[in-house]
LUMNU-539417 format. One record per residue: residue in one letter; x, y, z of N, C-alpha, C, CB in turn. Coordinates in Angstrom, 1 decimal. Glycine has a CB too. Example, Ala and Ser with C-alpha at 12.3 -4.5 7.8 and 13.67 -1.06 7.14 Angstrom:
2
{pt "a", {13.2, -5.7, 7.8}, {12.3, -4.5, 7.8}, {13.2, -3.3, 7.8}, {11.3, -4.5, 9.0}}
{pt "s", {12.8, -2.2, 7.1}, {13.7, -1.1, 7.1}, {12.9, 0.0, 7.9}, {14.1, -0.6, 5.7}}
! end
This chain:
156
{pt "x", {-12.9, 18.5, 15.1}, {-12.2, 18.1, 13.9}, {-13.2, 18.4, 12.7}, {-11.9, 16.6, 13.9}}
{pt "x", {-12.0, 18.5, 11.8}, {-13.4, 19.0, 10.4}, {-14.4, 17.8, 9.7}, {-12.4, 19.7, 8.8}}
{pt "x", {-15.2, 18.0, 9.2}, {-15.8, 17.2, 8.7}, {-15.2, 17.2, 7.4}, {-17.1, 17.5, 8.7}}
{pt "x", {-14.7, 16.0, 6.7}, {-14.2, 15.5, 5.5}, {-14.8, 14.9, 4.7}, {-13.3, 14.8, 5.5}}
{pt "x", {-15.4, 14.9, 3.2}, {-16.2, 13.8, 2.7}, {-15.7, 13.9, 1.4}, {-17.7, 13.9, 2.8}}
{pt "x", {-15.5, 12.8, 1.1}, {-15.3, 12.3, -0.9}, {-16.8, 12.1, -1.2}, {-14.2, 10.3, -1.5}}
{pt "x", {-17.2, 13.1, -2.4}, {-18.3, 12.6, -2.9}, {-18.1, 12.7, -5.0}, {-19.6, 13.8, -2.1}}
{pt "x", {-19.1, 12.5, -5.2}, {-19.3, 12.5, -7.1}, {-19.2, 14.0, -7.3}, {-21.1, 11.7, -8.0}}
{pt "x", {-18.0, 14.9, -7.9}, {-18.1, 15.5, -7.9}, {-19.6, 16.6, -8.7}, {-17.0, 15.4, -7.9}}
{pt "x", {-19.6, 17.8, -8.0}, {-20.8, 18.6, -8.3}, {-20.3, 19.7, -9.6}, {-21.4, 19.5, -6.8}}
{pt "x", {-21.5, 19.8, -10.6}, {-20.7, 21.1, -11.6}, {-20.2, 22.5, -11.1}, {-21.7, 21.5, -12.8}}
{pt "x", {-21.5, 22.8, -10.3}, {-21.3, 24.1, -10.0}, {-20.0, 24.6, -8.8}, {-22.7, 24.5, -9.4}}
{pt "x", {-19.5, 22.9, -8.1}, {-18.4, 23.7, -7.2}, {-17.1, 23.8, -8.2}, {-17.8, 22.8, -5.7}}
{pt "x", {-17.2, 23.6, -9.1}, {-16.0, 23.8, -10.2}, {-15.7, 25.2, -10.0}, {-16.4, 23.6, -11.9}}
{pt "x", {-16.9, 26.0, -10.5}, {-16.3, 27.2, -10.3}, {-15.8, 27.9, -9.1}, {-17.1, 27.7, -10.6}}
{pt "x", {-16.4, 27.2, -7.6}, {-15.5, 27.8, -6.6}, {-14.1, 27.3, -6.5}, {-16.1, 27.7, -5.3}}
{pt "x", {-14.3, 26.0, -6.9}, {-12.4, 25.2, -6.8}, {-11.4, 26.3, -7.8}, {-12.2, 23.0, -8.1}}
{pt "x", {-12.2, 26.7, -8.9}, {-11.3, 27.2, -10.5}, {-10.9, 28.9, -9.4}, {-12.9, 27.5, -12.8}}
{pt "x", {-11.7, 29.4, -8.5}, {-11.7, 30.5, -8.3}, {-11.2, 30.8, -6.8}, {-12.8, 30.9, -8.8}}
{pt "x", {-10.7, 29.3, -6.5}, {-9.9, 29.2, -5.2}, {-8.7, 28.4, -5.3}, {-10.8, 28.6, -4.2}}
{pt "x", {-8.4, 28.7, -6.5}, {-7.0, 27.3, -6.6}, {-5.7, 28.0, -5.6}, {-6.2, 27.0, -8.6}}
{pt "x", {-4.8, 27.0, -5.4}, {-3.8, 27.2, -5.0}, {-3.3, 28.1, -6.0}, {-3.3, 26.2, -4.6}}
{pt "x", {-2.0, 29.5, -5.8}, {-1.4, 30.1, -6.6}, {-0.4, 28.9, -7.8}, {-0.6, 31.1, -5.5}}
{pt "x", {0.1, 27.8, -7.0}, {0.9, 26.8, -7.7}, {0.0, 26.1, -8.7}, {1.6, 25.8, -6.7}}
{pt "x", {-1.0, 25.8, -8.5}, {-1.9, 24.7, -9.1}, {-2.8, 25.6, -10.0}, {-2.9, 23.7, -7.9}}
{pt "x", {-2.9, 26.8, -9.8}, {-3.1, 28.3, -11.3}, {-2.3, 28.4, -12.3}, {-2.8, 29.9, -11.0}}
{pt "x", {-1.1, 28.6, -11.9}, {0.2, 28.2, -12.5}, {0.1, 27.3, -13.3}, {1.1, 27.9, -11.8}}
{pt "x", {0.5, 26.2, -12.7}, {0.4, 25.1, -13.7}, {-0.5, 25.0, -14.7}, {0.4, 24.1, -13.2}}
{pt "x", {-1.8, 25.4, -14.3}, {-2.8, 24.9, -15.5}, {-3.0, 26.0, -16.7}, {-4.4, 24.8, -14.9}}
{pt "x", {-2.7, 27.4, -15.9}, {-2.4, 28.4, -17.3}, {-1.3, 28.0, -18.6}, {-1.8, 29.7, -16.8}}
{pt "x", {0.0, 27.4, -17.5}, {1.6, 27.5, -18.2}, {1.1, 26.2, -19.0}, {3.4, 27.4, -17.0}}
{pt "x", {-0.2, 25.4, -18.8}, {-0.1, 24.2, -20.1}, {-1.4, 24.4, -20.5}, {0.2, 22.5, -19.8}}
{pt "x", {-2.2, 25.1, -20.7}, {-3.5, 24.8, -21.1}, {-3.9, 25.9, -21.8}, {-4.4, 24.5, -20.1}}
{pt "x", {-3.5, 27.7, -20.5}, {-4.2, 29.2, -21.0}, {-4.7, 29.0, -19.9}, {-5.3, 29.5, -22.3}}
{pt "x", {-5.3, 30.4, -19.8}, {-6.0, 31.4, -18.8}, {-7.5, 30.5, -18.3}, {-6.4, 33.0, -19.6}}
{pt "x", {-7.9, 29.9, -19.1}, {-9.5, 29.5, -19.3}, {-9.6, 28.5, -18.4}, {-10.0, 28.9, -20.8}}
{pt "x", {-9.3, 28.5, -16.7}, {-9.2, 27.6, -15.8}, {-10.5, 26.8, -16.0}, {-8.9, 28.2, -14.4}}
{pt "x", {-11.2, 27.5, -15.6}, {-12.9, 26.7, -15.2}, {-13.7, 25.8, -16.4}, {-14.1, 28.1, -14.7}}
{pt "x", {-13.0, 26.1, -17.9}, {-13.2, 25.7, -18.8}, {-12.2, 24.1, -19.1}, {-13.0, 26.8, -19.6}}
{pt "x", {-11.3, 24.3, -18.4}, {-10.1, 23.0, -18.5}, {-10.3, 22.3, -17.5}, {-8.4, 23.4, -18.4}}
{pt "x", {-11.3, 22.7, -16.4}, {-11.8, 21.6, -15.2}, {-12.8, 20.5, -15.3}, {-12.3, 22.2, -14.1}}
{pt "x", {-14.0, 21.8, -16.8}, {-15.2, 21.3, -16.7}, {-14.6, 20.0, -17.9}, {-16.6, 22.6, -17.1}}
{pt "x", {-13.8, 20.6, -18.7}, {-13.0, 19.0, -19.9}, {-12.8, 18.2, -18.6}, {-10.9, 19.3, -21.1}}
{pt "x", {-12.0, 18.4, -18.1}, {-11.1, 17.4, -17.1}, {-12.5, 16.4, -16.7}, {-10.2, 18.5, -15.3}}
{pt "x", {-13.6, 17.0, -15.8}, {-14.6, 16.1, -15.6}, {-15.7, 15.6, -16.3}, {-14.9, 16.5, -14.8}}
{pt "x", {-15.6, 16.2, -17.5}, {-16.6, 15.4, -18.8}, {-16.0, 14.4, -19.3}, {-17.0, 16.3, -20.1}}
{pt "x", {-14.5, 14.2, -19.4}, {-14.1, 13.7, -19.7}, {-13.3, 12.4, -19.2}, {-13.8, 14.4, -20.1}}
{pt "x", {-13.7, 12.4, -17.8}, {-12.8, 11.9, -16.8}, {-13.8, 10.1, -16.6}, {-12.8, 13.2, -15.2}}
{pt "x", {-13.0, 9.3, -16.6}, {-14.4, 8.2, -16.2}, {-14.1, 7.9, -14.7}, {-14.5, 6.5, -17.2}}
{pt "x", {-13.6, 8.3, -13.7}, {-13.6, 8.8, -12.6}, {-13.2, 9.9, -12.0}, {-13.3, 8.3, -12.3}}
{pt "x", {-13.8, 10.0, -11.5}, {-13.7, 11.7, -10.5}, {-14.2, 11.7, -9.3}, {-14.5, 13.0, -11.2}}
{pt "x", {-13.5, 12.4, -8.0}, {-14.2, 12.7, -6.8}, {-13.8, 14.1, -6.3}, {-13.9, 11.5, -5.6}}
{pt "x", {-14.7, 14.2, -5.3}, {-14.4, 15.9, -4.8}, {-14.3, 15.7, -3.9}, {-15.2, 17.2, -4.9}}
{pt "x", {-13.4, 16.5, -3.1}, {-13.1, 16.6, -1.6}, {-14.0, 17.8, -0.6}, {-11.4, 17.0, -1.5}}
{pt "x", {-14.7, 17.7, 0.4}, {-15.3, 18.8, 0.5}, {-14.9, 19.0, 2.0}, {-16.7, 18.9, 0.0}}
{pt "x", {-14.3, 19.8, 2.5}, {-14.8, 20.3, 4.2}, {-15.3, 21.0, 4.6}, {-14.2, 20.6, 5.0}}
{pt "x", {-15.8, 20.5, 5.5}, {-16.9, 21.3, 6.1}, {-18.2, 22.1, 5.5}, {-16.3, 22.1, 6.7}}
{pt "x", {-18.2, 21.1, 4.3}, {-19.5, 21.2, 3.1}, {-18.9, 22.2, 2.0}, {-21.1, 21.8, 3.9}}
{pt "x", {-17.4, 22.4, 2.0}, {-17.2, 23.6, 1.4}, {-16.3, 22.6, 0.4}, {-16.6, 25.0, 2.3}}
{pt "x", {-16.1, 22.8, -1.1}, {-15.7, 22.5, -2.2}, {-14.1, 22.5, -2.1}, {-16.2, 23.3, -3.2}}
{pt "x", {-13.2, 21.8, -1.7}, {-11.5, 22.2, -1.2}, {-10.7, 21.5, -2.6}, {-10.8, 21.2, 0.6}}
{pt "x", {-11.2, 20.7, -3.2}, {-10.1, 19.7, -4.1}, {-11.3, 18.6, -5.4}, {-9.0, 18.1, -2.6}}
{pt "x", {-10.1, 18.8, -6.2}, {-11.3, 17.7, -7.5}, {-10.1, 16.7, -7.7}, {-12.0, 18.6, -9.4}}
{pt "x", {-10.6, 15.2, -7.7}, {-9.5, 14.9, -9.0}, {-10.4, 13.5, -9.7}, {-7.4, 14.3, -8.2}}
{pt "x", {-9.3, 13.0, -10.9}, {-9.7, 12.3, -11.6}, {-9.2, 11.5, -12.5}, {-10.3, 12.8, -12.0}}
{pt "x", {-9.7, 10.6, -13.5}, {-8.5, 9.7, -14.2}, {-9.5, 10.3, -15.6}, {-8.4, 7.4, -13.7}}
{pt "x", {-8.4, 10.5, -16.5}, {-9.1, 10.7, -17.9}, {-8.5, 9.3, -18.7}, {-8.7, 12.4, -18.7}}
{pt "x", {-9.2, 8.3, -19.3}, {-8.8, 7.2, -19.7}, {-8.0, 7.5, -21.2}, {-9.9, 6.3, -19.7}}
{pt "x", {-6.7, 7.1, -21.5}, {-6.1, 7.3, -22.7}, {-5.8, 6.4, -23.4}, {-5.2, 8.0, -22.6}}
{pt "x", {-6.2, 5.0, -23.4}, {-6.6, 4.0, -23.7}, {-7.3, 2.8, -23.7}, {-6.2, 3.9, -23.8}}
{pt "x", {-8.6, 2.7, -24.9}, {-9.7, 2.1, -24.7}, {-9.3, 0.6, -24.1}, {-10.6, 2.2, -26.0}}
{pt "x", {-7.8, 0.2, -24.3}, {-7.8, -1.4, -24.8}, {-6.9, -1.6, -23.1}, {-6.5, -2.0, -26.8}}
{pt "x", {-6.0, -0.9, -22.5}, {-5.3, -0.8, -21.3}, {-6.1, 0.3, -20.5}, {-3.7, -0.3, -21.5}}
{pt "x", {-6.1, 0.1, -19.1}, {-6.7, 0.3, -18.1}, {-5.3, 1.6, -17.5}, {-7.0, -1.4, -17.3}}
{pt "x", {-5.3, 3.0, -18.1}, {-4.3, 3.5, -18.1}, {-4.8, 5.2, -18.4}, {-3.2, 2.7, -19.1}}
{pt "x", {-4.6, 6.1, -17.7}, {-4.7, 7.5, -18.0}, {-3.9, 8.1, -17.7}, {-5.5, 8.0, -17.6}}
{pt "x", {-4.8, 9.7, -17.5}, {-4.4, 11.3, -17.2}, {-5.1, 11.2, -16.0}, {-4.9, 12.7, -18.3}}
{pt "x", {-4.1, 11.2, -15.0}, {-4.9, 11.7, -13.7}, {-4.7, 13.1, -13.6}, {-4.4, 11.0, -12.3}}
{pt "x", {-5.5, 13.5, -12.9}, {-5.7, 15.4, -12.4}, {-6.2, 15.4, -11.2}, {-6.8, 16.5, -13.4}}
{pt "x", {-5.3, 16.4, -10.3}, {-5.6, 16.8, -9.1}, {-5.6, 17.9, -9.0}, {-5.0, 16.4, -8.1}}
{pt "x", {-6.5, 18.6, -8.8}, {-7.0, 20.7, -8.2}, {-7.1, 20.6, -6.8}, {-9.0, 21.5, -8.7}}
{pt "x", {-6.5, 21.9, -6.2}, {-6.4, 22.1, -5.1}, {-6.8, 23.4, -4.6}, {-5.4, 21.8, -4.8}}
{pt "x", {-7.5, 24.1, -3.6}, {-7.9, 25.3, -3.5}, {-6.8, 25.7, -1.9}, {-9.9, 25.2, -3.5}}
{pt "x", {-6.6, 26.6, -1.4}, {-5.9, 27.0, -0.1}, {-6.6, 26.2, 0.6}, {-5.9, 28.5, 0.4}}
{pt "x", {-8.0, 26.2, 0.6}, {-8.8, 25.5, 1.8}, {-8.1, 23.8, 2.6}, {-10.6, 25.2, 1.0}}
{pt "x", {-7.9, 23.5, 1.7}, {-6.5, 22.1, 2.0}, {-5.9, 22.7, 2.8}, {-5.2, 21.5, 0.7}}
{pt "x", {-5.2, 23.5, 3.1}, {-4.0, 23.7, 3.7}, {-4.2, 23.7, 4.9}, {-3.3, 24.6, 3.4}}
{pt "x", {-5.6, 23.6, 5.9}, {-6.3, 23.9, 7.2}, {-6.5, 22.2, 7.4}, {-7.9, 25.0, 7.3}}
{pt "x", {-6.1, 21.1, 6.9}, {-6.4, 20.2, 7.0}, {-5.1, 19.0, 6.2}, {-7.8, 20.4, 6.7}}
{pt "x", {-4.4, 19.4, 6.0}, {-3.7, 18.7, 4.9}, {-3.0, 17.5, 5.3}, {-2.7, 19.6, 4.1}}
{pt "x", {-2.9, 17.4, 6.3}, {-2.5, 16.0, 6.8}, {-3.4, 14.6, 6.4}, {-2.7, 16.1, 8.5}}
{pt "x", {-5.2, 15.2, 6.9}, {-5.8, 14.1, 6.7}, {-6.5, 14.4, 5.4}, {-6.5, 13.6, 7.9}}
{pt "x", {-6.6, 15.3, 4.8}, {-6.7, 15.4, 3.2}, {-5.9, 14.7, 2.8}, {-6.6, 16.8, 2.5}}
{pt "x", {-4.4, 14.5, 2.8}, {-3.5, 13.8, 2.7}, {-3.3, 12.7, 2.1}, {-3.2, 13.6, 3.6}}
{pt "x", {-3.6, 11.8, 3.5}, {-3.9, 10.4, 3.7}, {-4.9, 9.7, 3.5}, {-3.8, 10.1, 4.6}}
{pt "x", {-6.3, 10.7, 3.1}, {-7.7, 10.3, 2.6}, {-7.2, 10.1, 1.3}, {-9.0, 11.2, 2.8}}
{pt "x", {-6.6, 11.3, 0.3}, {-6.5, 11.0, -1.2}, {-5.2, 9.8, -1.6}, {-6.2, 12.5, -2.0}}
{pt "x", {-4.7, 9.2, -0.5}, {-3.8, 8.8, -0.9}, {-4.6, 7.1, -0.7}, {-2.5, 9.5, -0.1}}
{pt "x", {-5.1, 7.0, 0.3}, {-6.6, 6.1, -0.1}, {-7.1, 6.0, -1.7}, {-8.2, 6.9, 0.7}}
{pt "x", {-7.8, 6.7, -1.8}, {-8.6, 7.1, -2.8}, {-7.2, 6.8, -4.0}, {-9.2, 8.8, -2.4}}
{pt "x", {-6.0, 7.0, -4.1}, {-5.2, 6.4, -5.0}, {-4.8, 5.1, -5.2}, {-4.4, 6.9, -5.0}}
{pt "x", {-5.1, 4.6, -3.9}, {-4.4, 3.0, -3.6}, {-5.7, 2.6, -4.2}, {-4.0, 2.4, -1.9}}
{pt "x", {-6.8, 2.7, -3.9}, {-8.1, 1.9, -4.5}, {-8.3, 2.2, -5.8}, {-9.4, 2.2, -3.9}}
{pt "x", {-7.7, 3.2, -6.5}, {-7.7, 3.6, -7.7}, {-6.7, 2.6, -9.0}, {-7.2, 5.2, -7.4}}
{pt "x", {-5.5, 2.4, -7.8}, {-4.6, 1.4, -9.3}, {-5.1, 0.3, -8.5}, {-2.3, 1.5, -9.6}}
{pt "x", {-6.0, -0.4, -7.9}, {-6.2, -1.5, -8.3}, {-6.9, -2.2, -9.3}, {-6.4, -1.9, -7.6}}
{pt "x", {-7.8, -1.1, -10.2}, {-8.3, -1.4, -11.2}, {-7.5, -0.7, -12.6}, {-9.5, -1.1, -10.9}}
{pt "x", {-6.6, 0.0, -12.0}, {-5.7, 1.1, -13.3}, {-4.3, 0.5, -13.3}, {-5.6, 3.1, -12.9}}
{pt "x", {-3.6, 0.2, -14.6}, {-2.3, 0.3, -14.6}, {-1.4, 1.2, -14.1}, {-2.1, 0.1, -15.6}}
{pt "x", {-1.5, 2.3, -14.9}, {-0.6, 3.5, -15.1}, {-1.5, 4.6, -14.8}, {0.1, 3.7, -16.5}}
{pt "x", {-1.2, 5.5, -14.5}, {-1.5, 6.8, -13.9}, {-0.5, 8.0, -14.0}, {-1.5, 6.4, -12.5}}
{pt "x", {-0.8, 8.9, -14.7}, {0.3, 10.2, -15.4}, {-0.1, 10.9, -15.4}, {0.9, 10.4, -16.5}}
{pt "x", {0.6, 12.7, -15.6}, {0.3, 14.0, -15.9}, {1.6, 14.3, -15.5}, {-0.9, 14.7, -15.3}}
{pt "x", {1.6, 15.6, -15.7}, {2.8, 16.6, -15.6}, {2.5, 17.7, -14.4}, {2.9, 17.5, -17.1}}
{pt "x", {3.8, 18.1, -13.7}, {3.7, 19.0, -12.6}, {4.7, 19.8, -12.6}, {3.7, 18.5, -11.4}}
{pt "x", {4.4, 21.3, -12.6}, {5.3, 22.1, -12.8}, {6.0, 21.9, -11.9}, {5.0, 23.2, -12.8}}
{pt "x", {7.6, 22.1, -12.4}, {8.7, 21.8, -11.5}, {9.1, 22.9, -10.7}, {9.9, 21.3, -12.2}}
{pt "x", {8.7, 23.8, -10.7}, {8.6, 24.7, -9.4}, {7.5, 24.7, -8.1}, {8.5, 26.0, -9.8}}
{pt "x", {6.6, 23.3, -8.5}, {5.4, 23.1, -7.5}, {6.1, 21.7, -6.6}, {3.7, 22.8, -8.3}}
{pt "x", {7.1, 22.3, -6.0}, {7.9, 21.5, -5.0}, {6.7, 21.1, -3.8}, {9.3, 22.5, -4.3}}
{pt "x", {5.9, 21.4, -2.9}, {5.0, 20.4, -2.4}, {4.5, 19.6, -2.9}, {4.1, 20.7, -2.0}}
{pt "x", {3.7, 20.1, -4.2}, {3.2, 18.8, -4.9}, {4.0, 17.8, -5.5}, {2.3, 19.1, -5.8}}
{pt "x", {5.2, 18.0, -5.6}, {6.4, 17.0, -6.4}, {6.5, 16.1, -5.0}, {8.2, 18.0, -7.1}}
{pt "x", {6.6, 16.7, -3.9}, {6.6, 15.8, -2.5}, {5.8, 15.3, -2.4}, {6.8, 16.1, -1.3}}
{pt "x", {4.5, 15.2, -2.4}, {3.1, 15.1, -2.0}, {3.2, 13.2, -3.2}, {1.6, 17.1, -2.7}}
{pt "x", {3.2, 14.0, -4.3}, {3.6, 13.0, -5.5}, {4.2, 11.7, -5.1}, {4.7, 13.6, -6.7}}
{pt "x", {5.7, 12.3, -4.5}, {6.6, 11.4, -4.5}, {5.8, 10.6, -2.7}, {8.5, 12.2, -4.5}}
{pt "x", {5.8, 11.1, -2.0}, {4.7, 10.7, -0.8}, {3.2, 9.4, -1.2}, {3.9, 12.5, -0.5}}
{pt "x", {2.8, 9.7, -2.2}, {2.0, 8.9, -3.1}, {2.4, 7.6, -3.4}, {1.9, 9.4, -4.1}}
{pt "x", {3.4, 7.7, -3.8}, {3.9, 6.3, -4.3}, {3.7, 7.1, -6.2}, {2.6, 4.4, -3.7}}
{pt "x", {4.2, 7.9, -6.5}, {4.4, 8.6, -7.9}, {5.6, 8.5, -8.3}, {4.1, 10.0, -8.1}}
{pt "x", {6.4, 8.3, -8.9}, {7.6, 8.2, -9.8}, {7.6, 10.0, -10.7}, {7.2, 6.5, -11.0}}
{pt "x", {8.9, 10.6, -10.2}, {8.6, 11.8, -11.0}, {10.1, 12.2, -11.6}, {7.9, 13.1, -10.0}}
{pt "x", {9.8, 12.4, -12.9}, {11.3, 12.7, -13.6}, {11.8, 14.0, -13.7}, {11.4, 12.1, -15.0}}
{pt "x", {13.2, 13.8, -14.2}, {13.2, 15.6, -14.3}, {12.5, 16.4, -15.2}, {14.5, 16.1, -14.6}}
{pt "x", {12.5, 17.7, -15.2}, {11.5, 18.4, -15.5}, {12.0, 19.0, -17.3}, {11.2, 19.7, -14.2}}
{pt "x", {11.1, 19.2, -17.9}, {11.4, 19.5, -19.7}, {10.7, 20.6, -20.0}, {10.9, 18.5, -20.9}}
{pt "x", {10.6, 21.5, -21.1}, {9.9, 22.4, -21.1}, {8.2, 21.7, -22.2}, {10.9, 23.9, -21.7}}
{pt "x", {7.5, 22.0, -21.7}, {5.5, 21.4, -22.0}, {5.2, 22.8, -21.7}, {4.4, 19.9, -20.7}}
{pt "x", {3.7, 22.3, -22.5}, {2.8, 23.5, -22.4}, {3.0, 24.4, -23.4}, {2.9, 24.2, -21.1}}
{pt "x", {1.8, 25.5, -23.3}, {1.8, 26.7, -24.1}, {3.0, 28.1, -23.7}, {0.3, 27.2, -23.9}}
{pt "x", {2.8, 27.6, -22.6}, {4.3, 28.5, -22.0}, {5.7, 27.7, -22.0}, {4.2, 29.0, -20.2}}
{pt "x", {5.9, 27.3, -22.2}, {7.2, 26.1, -22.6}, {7.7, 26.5, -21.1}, {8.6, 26.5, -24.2}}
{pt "x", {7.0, 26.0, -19.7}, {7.5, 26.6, -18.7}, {8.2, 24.9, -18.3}, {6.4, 27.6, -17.6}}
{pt "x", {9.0, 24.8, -17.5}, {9.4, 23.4, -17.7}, {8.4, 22.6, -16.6}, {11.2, 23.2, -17.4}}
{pt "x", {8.3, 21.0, -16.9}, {7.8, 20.0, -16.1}, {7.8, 18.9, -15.6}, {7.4, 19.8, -16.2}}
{pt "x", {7.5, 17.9, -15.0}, {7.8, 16.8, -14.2}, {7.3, 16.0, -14.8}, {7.4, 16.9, -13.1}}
{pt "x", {7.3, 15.1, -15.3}, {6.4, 13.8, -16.2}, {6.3, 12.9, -14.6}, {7.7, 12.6, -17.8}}
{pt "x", {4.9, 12.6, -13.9}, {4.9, 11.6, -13.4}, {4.4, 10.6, -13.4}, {4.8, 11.7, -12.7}}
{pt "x", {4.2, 9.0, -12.6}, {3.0, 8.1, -13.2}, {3.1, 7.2, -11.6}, {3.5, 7.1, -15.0}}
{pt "x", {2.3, 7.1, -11.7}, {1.8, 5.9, -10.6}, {1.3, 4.4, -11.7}, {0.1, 6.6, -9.5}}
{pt "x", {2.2, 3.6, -10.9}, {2.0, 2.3, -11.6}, {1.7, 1.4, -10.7}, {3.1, 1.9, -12.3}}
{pt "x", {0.5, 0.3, -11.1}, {0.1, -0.6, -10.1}, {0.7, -1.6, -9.6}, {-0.7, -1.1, -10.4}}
{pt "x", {1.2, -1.8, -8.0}, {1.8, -2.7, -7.7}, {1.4, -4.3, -8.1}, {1.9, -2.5, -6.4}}
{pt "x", {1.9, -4.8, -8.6}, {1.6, -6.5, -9.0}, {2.3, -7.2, -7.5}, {2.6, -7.1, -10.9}}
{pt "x", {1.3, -7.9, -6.7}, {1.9, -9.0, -5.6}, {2.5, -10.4, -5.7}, {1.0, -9.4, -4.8}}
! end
């Protein structure tokens, strides 16, 4: 079995994640941001007040993170990157990040970003999550259309 680990993510595997992304998860970040992947990851994680990296088998596979969008509510921009290397393991990549979300809204209200609506795994993966995802509008620099989603914290 592979070796799996969440750690603080590292700067330098940015560049292998930005230069291993999934074809869908390229997509999306060009059609809203531009070409300048490895530049919109290194924002994503300067900016993020959490972030973790997924690594197997010591190798850099996934980043994600919460960018906080209000100082006074407990509420952001989550972001998830994905490289092919997931796909040799994606079951328990899976169910590890889906950990890693449940411990996440117990200190966060809301949880959001946009997914291209032609990135049908990750719209499942989402909805698999416990994400709420609506129909898709045209966003971005490419007015390509998208998914508004959000994870909201269960209150018991």
């Amino acid at each position: 079995m592979a070796n799996i680990v969440f750690i603080k993510p590292i700067h330098g595997d940015l560049r292998y994640i930005a230069e291993n992304l999934k074809q869908s998860t390229r997509k999306e970040i060009v059609g809203l941001t531009g070409p300048n992947i490895l530049a919109e990851l290194e924002h994503c994680l300067q900016t993020s007040e959490v972030a973790v990296e997924c690594r197997i088998d010591n190798v850099p596979v996934a980043a994600f993170g919460i960018i906080r969008t209000n100082p006074f509510v407990p509420e952001g921009v989550v972001w998830f990157v994905t490289t092919e290397d997931t796909q040799k393991n994606k079951i328990y990549t899976a169910k590890q990040s889906k950990k890693v979300m449940q411990s996440w809204l117990h200190d966060w209200e809301r949880l959001y970003n946009w997914v291209n609506e032609d990135n049908k795994q990750t719209i499942k993966w989402l909805k698999w999550m416990g994400a709420t995802v609506y129909p898709p509008e045209p966003r971005g620099i490419a007015t390509m259309k998208y998914c508004y989603f959000e994870f909201r914290k269960q209150v018991k």
